[in-house]
N, C-alpha and C positions, 0 to 999 in steps of 0.2 A: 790416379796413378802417378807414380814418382816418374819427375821430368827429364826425361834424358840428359846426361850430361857430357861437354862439350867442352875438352883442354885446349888453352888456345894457346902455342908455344907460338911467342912473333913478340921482338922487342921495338917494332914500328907502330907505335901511341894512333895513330893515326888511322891506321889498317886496325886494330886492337878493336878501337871504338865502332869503326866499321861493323865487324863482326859480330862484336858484342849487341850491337843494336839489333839488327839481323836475324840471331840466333833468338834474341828474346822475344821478336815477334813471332817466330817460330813455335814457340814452345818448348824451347831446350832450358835446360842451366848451364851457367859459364864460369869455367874460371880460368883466371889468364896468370900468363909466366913467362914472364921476359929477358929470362937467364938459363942459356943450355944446364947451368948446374944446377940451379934451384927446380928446372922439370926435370933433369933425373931423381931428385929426391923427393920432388911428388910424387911420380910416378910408381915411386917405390911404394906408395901408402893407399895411393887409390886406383880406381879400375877403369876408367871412363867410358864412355859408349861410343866418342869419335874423336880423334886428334887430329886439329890442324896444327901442321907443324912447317915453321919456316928454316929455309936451311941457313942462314946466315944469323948466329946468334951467337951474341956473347959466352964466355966461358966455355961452351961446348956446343961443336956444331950441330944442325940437325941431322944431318948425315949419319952422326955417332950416336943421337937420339931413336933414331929409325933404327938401327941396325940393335940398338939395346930393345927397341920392344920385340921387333921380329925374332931376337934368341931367348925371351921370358915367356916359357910358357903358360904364366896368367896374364901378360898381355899379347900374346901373337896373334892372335883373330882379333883385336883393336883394328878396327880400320882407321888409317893412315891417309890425311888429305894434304899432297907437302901444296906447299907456299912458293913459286919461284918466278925467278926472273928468266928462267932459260925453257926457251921452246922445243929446244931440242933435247928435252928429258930423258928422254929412254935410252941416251949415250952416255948418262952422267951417273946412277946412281947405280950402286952395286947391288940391291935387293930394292925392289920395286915396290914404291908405295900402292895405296889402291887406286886414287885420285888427286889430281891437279890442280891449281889454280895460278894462273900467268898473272903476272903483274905485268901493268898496274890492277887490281882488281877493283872493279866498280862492283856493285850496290845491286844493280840486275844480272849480274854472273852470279853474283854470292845465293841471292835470293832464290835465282832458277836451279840452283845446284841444292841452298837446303828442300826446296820443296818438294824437288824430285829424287831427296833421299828420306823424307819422313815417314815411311813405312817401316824403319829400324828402328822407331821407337821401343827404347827399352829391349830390347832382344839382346843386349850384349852384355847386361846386367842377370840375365836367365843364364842355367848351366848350358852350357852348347853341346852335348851326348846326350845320345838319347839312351836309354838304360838297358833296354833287350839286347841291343846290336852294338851297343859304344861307338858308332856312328856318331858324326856331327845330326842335330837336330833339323826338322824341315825350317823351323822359324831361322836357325843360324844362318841355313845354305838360303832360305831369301835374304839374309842380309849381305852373303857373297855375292849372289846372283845381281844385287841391286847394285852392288860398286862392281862388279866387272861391266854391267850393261851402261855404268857412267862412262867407265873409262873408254869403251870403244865409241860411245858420244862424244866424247871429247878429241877422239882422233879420228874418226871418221874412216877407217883403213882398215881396222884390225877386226877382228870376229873373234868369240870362242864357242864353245858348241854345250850341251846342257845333253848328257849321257843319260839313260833311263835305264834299265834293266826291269823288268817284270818277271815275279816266277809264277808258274802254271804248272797245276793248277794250285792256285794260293789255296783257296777256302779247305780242299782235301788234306793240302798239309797241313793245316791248324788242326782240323780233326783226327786228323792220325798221335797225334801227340798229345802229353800234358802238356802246361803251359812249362814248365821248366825244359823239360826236354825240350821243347817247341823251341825257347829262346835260345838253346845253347845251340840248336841245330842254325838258328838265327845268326848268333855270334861267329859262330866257324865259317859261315856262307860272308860273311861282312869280311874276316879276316884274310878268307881267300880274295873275296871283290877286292879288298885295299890292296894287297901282293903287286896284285898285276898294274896297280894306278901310277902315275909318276908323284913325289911328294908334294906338290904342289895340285894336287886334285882334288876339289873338296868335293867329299864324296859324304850322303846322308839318306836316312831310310826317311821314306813319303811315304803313301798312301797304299792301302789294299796288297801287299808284297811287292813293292817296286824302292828299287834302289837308285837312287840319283845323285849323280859324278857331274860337277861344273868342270869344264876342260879350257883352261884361261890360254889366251896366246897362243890362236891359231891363224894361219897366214892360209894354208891351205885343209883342203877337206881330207888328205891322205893320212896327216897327223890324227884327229880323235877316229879314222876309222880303223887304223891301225891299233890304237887301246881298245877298242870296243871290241878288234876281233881275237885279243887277247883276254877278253873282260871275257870273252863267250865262250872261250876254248878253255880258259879256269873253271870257269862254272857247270860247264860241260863234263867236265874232268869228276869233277867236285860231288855230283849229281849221279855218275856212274858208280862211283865210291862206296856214294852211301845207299844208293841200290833199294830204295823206298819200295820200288813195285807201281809206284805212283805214276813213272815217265815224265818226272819233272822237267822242264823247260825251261831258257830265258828267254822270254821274249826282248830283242835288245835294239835300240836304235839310238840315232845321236841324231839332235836337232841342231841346224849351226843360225847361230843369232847374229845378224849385225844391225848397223845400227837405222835402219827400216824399221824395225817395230816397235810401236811408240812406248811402251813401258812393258814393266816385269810380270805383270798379271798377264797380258799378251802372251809376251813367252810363253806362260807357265801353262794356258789354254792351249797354245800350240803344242807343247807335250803332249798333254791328256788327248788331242784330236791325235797326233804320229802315234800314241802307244795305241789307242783304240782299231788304228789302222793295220797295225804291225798284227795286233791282234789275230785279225778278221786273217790277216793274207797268211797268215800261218808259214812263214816264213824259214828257213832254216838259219840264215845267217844274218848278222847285223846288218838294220839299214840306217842311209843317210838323208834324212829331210831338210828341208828348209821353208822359210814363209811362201819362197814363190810356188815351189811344189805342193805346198797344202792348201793354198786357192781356192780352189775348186771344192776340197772338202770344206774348207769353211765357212763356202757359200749356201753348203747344202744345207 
């Protein structure tokens, strides 16, 4: 497989080689750019799979580099790793990169940080929709999921929650339909699901008819339950409408993540254990989990 690649905008030779070392033991490719204008007009040519990007660079700063990928929509799902000298980031920059690195940056930050993002191999080189529902893709939303679950490592404060939606009963509505009709019924259910999300919610179809919303930048638990009980009164709505005869349902929860759980697959197992649960209890209204609440089941 083609080796993921890896733009490294920093005009510091030093931190450069750093890198470059790093990422090759990795198993990435590298190419470096030491000129805010010379990576605008790479950027223009190629796609990359990750940018570090330093914000103090000749010609044009990174600030105005961040801001040009996050308004191109064939790079605005690039995740963005800035490069800085200030710790006090989240007051500095007008649209938020995905992930950090403080200087000075040593060799076992760098290393812990590629290792524990190398499950994005190559996912950012794949189209990111999936094609029934125009949804982002399950493989895209792990590679969100893997830089929001860095970023609250990195600050040790913040949580975001990982929203689920399940329809019931899935298998009868496959049956009741051709696959065309199936899919358009699919698309209209995704269109209404996105209405109600905030822009910044990356929202993607998974497994067996469940839809999955990452909900970044949450301080408190009242934030994704307030979407979720918006996500359920649209679908609610949605499902009245169209009047199947079926008694379609969402089964809907939000699991909130911080940074207790040692990696993404964790997470992603604690879904499957809250929706199987949500299931079972038949529920009527969105609920809210978390690791310490699920314990006990996933002991059992």
């Amino acid at each position: 497989m083609e080796k993921p690649l890896v733009l490294i905008i920093e005009d510091d030779r030093d931190i450069v080689a750093l890198f470059r070392h790093v990422l090759d033991i990795a198993g990435y490719h590298t190419e470096i750019v030491m000129d805010g204008r010379d990576a605008m007009e790479r950027l223009m040519t190629i796609r990359p799979d990750v940018v570090l990007l330093d914000m103090q660079l000749p010609g044009i700063s990174g600030v105005d580099i961040l801001n040009t990928i996050r308004a191109d929509e064939r790079l605005r799902a690039t995740p963005v790793v800035v490069i800085t000298a200030h710790s006090n980031y989240s007051d500095i920059f007008p649209i938020e990169p995905d992930l950090f690195l403080l200087k000075p940056v040593d060799i076992y930050q760098l290393s812990d940080l590629v290792q524990r993002l190398k499950p994005t191999h190559g996912f950012m080189r794949e189209e990111p929709y999936e094609k029934a529902t125009g949804l982002y893709t399950f493989d895209f939303f792990t590679v969100r999921l893997t830089f929001a679950f860095e970023r609250i490592k990195q600050t040790g404060v913040q949580c975001f929650g990982v929203l689920f939606a399940a329809i019931d009963p899935f298998d009868a509505l496959k049956t009741r339909f051709g696959k065309q009709e199936f899919n358009g019924f699919l698309r209209e259910m995704a269109d209404r699901f996105k209405s109600t999300l905030r822009p910044t919610d990356t929202i993607a179809w998974w497994e067996d008819g469940c839809f999955l919303t990452l909900v970044e930048e949450v301080r408190t638990h009242d934030v994704p339950l307030k979407i979720a009980e918006r996500v359920w009164d649209s679908l609610a709505d949605f499902f009245e409408q169209k009047d199947t005869d079926l008694n379609l349902r969402a089964n809907l929860g939000v699991l909130i993540c911080d940074s207790k759980y040692a990696n993404v697959d964790e997470i992603l197992s604690d879904v499957r254990l809250a929706r199987e649960l949500l299931r079972n209890e038949l529920t009527s209204r969105p609920t809210i989990y978390d690791r310490d609440s699920l314990f006990k089941n996933r002991q059992a």
